[in-house]
C-alpha positions in Angstrom: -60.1 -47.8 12.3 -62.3 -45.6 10.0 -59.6 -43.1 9.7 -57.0 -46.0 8.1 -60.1 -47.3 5.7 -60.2 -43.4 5.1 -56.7 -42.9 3.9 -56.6 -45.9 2.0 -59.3 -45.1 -0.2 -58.0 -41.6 -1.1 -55.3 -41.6 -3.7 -52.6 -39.6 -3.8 -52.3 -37.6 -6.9 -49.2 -39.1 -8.6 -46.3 -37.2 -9.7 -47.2 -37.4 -13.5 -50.5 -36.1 -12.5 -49.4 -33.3 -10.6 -46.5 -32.2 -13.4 -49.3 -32.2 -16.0 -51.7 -29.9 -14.1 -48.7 -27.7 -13.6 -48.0 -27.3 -17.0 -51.4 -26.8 -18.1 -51.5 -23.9 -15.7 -48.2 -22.6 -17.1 -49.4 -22.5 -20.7 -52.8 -21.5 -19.9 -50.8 -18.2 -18.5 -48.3 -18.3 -21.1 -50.8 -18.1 -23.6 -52.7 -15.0 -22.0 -49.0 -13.1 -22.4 -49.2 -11.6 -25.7 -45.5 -10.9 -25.7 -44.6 -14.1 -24.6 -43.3 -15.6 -27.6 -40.9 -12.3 -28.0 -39.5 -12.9 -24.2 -39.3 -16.8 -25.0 -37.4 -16.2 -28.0 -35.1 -13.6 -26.3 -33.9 -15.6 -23.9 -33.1 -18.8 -26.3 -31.0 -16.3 -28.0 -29.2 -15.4 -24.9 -28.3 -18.9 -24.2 -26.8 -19.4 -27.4 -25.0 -16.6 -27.7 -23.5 -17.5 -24.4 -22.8 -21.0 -25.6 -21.5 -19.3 -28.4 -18.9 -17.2 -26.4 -17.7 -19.9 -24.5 -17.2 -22.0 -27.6 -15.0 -18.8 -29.3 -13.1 -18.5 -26.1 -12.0 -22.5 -26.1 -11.8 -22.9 -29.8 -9.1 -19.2 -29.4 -7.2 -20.8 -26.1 -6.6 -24.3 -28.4 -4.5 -22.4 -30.9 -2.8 -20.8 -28.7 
């Protein structure tokens, strides 16, 4: 019966918790990277220039 008392009385770390100690430890190691902002950046501009792309292609096959 002390196990049960035992289990009750620790609390589960909620989800919020949990996703906010992860992202501390993400920028925490983001920050150490000195050439993180240049890799960030890098692949932001890859996504939109494949957004970009695909846009062009649709936008040429309409006036078609």
């Amino acid at each position: 019966m002390e196990d049960k008392e035992k289990k009750k009385e620790k609390k589960p770390i909620n989800d919020a918790e949990r996703v906010a100690k992860i992202m501390v430890e993400n920028m925490i190691a983001n920050m150490a990277d000195p050439n993180f902002e240049e890799k960030r950046e890098r692949i932001l501009q890859g996504a939109v220039d494949k957004v970009l792309k695909k846009r062009n292609n649709n936008t040429d096959e309409d006036k078609s």
